[in-house]
C-alpha positions in Angstrom: -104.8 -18.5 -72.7 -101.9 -20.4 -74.5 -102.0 -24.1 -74.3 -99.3 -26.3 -74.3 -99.0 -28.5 -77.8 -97.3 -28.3 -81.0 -97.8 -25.7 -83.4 -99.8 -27.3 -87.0 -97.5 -25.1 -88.8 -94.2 -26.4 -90.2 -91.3 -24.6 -92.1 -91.5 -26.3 -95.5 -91.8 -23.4 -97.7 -90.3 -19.6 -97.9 -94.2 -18.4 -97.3 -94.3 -20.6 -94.4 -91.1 -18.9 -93.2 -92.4 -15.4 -93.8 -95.3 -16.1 -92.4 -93.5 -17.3 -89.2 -91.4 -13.8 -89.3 -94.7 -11.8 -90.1 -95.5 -10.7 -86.4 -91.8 -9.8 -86.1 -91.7 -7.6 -88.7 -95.0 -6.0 -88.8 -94.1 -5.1 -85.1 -91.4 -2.5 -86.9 -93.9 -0.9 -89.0 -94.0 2.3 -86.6 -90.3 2.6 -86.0 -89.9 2.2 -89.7 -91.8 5.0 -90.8 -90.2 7.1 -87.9 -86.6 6.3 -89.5 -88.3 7.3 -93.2 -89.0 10.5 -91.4 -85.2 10.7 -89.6 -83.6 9.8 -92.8 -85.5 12.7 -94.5 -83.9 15.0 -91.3 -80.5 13.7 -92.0 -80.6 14.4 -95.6 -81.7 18.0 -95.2 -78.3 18.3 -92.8 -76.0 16.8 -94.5 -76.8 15.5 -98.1 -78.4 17.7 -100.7 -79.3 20.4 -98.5 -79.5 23.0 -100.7 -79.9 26.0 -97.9 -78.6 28.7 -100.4 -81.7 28.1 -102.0 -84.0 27.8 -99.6 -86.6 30.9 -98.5 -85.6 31.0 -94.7 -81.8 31.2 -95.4 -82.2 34.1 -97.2 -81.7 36.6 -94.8 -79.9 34.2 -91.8 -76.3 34.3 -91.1 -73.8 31.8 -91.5 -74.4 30.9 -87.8 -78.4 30.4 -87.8 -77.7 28.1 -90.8 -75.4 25.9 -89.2 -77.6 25.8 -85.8 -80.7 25.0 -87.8 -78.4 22.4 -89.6 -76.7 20.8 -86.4 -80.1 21.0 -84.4 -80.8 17.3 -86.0 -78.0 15.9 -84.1 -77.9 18.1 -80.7 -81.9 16.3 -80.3 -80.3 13.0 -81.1 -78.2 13.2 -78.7 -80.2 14.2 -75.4 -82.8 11.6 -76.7 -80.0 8.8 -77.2 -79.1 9.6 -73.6 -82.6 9.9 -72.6 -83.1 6.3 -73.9 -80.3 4.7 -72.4 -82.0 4.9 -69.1 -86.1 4.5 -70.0 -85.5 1.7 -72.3 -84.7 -0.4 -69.3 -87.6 1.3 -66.9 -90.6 1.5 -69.4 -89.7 -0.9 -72.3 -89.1 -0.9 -75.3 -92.6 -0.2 -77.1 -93.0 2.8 -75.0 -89.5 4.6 -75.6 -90.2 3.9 -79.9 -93.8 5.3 -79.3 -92.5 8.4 -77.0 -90.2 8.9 -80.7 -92.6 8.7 -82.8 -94.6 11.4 -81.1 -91.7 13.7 -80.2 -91.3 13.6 -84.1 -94.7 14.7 -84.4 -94.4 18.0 -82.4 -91.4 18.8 -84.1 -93.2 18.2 -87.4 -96.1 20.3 -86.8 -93.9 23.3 -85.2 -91.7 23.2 -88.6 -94.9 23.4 -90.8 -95.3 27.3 -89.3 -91.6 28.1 -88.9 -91.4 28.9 -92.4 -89.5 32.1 -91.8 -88.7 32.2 -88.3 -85.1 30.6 -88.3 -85.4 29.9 -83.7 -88.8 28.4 -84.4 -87.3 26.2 -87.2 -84.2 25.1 -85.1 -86.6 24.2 -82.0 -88.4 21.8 -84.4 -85.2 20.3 -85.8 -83.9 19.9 -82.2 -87.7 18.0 -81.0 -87.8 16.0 -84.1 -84.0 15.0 -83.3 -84.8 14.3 -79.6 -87.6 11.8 -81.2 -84.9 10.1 -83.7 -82.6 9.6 -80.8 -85.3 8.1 -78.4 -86.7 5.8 -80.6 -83.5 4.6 -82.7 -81.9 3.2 -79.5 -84.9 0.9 -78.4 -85.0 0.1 -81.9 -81.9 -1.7 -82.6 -82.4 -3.5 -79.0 -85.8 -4.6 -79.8 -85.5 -6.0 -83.1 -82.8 -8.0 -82.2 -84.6 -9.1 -78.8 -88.2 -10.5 -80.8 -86.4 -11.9 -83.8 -84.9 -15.6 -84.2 -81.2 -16.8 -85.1 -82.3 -16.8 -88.7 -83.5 -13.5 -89.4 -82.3 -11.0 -86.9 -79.8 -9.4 -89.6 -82.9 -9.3 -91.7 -84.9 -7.5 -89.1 -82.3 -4.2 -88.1 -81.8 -4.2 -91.9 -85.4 -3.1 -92.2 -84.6 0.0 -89.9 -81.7 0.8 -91.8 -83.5 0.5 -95.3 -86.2 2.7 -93.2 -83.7 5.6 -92.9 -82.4 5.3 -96.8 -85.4 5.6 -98.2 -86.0 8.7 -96.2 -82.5 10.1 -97.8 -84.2 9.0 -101.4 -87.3 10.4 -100.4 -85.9 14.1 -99.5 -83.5 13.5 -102.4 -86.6 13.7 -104.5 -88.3 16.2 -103.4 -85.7 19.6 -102.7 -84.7 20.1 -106.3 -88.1 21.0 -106.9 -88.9 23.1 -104.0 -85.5 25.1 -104.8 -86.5 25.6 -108.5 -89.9 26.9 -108.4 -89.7 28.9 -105.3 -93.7 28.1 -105.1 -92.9 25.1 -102.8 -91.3 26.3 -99.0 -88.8 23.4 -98.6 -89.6 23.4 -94.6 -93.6 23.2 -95.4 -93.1 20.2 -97.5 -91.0 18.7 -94.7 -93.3 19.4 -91.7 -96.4 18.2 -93.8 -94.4 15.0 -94.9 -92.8 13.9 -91.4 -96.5 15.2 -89.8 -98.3 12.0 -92.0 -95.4 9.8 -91.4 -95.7 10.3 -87.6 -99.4 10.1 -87.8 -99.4 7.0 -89.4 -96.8 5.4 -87.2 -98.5 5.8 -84.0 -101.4 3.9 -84.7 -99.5 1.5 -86.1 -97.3 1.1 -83.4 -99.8 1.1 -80.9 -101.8 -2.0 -82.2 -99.4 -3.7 -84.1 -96.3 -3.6 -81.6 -96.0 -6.3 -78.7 -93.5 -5.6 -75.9 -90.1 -7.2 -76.0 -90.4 -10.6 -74.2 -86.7 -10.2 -72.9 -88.0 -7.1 -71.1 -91.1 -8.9 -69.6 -88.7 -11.4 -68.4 -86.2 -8.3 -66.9 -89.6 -6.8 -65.1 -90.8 -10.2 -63.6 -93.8 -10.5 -66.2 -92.9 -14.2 -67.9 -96.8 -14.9 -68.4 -96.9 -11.6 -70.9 -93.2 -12.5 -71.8 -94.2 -15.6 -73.0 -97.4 -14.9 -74.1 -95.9 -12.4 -76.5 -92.6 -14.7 -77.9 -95.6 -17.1 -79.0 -97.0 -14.2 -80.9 -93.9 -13.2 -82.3 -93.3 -16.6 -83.6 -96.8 -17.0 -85.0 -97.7 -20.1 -83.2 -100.9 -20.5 -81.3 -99.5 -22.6 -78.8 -96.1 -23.4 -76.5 -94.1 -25.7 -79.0 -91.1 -27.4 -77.6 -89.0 -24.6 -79.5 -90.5 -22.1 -77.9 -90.2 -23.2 -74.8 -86.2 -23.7 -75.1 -86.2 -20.1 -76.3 -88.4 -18.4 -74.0 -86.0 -20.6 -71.4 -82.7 -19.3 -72.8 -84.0 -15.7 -72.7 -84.4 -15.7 -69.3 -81.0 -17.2 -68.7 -79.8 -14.4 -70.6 -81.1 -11.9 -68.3 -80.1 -13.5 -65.2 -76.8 -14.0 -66.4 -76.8 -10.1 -67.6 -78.5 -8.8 -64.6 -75.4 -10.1 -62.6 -72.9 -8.3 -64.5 -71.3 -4.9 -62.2 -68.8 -3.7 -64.0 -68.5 -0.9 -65.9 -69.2 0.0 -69.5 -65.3 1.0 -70.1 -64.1 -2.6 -69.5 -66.1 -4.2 -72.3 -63.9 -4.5 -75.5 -67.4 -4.8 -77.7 -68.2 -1.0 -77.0 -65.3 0.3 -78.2 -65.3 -2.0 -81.2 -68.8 0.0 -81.4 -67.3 3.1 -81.2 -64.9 2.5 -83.8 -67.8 1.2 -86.1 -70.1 4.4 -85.6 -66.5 6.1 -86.3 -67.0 4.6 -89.6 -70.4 5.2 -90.4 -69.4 9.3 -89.7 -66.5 8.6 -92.1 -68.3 7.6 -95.2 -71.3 9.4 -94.5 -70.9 13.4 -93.8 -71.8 16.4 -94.7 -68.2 17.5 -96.2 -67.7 14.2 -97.8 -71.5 14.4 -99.3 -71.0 17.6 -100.3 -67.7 16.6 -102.3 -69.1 14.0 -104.1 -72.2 15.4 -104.6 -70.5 18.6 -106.5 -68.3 16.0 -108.3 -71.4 14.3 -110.0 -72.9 17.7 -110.7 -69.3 18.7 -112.6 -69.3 15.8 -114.7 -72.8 15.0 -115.4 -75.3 17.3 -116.8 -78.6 18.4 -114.9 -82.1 17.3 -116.8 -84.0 20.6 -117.9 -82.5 22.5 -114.7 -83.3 19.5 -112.3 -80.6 18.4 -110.5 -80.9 15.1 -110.5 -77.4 13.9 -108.8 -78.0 13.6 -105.7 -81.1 11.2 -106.3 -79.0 8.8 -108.2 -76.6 8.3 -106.1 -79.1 8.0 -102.9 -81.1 5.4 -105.5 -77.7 3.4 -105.9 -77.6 3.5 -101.9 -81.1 2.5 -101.5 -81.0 -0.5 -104.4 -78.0 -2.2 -103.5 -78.7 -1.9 -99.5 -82.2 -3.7 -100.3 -79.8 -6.4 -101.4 -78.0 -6.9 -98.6 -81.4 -7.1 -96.6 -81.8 -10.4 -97.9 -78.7 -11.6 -97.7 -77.3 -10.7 -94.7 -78.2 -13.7 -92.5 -76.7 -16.0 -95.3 -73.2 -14.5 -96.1 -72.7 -13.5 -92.2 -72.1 -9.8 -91.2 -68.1 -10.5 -91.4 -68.3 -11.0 -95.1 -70.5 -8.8 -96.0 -68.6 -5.5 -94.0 -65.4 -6.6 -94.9 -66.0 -6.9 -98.6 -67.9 -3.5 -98.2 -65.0 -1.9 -96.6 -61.6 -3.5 -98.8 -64.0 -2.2 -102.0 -65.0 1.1 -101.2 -61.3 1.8 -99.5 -59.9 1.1 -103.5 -62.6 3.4 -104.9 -62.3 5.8 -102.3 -58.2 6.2 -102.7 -59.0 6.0 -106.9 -61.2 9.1 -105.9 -58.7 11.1 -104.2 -56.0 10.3 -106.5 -58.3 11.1 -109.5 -59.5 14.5 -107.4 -56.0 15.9 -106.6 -55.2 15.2 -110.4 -58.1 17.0 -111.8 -59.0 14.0 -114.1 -62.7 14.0 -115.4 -63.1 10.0 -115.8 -62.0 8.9 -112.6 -64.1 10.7 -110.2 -67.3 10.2 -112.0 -66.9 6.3 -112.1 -64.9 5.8 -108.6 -67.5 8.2 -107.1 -70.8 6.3 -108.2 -68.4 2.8 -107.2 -67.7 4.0 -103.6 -71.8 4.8 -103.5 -72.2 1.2 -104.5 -69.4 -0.4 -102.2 -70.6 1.4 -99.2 -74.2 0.6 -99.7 -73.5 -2.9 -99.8 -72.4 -3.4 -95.7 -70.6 -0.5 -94.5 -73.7 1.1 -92.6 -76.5 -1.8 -92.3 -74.1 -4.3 -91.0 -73.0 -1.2 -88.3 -76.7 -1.6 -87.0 -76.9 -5.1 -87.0 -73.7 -5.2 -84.8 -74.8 -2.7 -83.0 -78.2 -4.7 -81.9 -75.7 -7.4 -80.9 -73.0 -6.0 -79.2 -73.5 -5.4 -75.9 -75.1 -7.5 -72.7 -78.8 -6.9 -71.6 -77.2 -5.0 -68.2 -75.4 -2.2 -70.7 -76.7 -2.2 -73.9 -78.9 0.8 -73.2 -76.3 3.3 -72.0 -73.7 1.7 -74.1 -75.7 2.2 -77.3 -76.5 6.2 -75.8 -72.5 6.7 -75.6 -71.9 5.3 -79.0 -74.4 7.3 -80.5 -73.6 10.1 -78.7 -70.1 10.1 -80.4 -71.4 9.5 -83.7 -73.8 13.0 -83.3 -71.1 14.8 -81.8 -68.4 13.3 -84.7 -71.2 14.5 -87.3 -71.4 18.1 -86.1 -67.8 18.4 -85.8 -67.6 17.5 -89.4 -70.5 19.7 -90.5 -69.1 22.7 -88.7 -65.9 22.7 -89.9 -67.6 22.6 -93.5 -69.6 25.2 -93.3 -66.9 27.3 -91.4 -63.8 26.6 -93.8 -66.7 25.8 -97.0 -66.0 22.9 -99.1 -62.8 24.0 -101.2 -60.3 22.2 -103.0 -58.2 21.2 -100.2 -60.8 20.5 -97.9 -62.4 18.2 -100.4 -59.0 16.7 -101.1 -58.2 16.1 -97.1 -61.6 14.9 -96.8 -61.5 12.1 -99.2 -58.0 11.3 -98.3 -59.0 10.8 -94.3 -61.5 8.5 -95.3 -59.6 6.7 -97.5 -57.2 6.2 -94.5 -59.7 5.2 -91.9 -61.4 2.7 -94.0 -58.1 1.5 -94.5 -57.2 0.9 -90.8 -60.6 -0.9 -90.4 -59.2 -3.7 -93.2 -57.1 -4.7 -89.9 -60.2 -5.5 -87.7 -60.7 -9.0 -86.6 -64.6 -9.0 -87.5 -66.9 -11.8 -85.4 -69.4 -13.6 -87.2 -72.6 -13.3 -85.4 -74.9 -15.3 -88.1 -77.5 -17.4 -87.3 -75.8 -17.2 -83.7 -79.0 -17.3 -80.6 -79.2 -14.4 -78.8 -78.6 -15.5 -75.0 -74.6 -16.3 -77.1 -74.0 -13.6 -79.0 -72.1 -11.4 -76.7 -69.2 -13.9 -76.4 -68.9 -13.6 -80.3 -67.6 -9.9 -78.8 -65.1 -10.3 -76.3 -62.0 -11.6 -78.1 -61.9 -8.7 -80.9 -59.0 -8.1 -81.9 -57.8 -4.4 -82.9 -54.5 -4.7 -84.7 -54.0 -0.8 -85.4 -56.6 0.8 -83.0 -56.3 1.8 -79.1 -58.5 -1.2 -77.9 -57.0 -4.4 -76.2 -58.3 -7.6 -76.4 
């Protein structure tokens, strides 16, 4: 039963605040460990793969490899589509627990798929559908339970979530592909199996339902029953009352939009931003930059340790902007990202196509940093924001859906043409160019702004070089 009253709790200190933000985040725990798990998945597709090297590609054609490779991303997108609709008809919690456990079948079938390429792209296509399904209701949820104040904070987790899967696999494959004693897709099935296993408990117990969906389902006893425990109050304070009131506004106001998706500016300013995300992050670029640092800097006793530095720079410098993100706004903080790592991506290029030694090594290991610091995190957080209550769900599906589609475009035309001098060259010169059309965006500044608002921060974007109107 919650009472009416004012909560004895008072924000005077930063452990006061975290302990106010505690339910919030510990409510992410699940999905967390399920985007450790996708990160891992993305990793082995398109950043330090190492298939040559790996028992199972031994004897499959160029073909199997690229399915097994793609299967990621062709899962992603039926469960991004999948989500669009049952986020809205059985909640959020459900939709992140149906992930999770779709992630878990896929785990276990790629612990005995060993050698059996179809069984292996089956598990990569489950534990894809799982990544799809529960990254959607992700984003909406954690910006649904958290406040003004920390709801950059809160996506930022999931993002960190699927870095430190990327370090995670980064750390593990160059010893699996030098002692041959380890099968790469063992070590993978048994890791993503204990993740999963450990996220659905956690989920279960420590996850509350989105109050904006109890409110969108008629529930506003559970609705507010759960915003009080999100806030970690024990009783209705006068805040939570004007919140719990403005949510509901929200949804009445959303529940009355009719139009369709294709008339919203703010989804294609998503589009173009999960057009970026592809950009700096893909399996030709990876590739590129990952044989650049091999060229330059020498492996430790056979261990090629490349690719884990320059996932560590990702993960260390993106932990930063966790923290900060709700301070110096999402506008800052992607378009210093973006003007920085379009100068050390064009030094790149330059410094490629001339064959210089010293330029690619420091300009690589610079973009890593640049990008790390914005580009992607800040893309979640906008994309939590974006769109109304009525079309986020299938907005966020379509969005991702080109992002999948973008990434196995890219990743097949690697593995078709192979990563050669002129493909690296156009490559690095393409993204230079894009993120050089994004320095022309009219960002919005969504910090600290309350949810039921944050919408109309959307619908005067301006687009100075792209195919959007106002």
């Amino acid at each position: 039963m919650i009472e009416d009253g004012f909560s004895p709790l008072e924000d005077k200190t930063r452990c006061q605040k975290w302990q106010r933000n505690w339910h919030q985040e510990r409510s992410l725990i699940g999905g967390i460990l399920l985007m450790i798990n996708s990160g891992m998945h993305v990793s082995w597709s398109i950043f330090n793969g190492e298939f040559g090297s790996q028992a199972w590609a031994e004897e499959a054609t160029v073909f199997e490899v690229l399915f097994v490779q793609i299967g990621f991303f062709i899962g992603s997108i039926v469960g991004g589509f999948n989500s669009g609709y049952f986020v809205d008809s059985l909640g959020r919690r459900k939709v992140i627990g149906l992930g999770i456990a779709a992630q878990l079948i896929g785990s276990i079938i790629t612990i005995f798929s060993a050698r059996s390429v179809v069984a292996l792209i089956f598990a990569r296509v489950i534990s894809g559908y799982g990544h799809g399904t529960a990254y959607l209701a992700l984003m909406i949820y954690a910006a649904e339970i958290s406040t003004n104040q920390n709801r950059g904070k809160l996506i930022s987790l999931i993002h960190m979530g699927f870095v430190s899967g990327i370090v995670l696999f980064s750390v593990m494959v160059p010893f699996t592909v030098a002692e041959k004693q380890i099968e790469i897709v063992h070590l993978m099935g048994v890791l993503s199996g204990a993740l999963a296993v450990v996220a659905l408990p956690l989920h279960h117990f420590f996850t509350y339902e989105s109050p904006a969906f109890l409110i969108k389902v008629g529930n506003d006893l559970d609705g507010q029953e759960n915003l009080v425990k999100f806030r970690n109050d024990k009783y209705i304070t006068p805040e939570i009352r004007d919140e719990f009131q403005g949510l509901k506004d929200m949804v009445m106001r959303d529940s009355r939009f009719v139009g369709s998706i294709w008339r919203l500016s703010s989804f294609y300013f998503l589009l173009f931003l999960k057009m970026l995300s592809v950009i700096v992050f893909n399996y030709p670029l990876n590739v590129t930059r990952i044989n650049l640092a091999k060229a330059t800097i020498t492996s430790l006793q056979d261990y090629p340790f490349q690719p884990l530095l320059l996932s560590a720079i990702r993960f260390l410098f993106s932990l930063v902007i966790v923290f900060v993100i709700d301070g110096t706004g999402r506008k800052r903080s992607l378009s210093w990202s973006v003007r920085t790592s379009f100068i050390a991506m064009l030094v790149l290029s330059i410094g490629y196509v001339a064959s210089s030694q010293t330029i690619p090594i420091i300009f690589n290991f610079a973009f890593e940093l640049f990008s790390s610091m914005g580009t992607l995190m800040t893309i979640d957080v906008y994309s939590g924001e974006a769109l109304n209550m009525a079309k986020k769900g299938i907005g966020l599906s379509l969005a991702n859906c080109v992002e999948n589609l973008f990434q196995i475009v890219l990743l097949s035309i690697g593995i078709g043409f192979g990563i050669t001098y002129v493909c690296s060259s156009a490559v690095l010169f393409v993204a230079a160019a894009y993120l050089l059309l994004f320095v022309f965006v009219n960002l919005p500044e969504t910090r600290k702004v309350p949810l039921p608002d944050v919408t109309g921060k959307f619908t005067g974007i301006s687009f100075k070089l792209c195919f959007c109107k106002n």
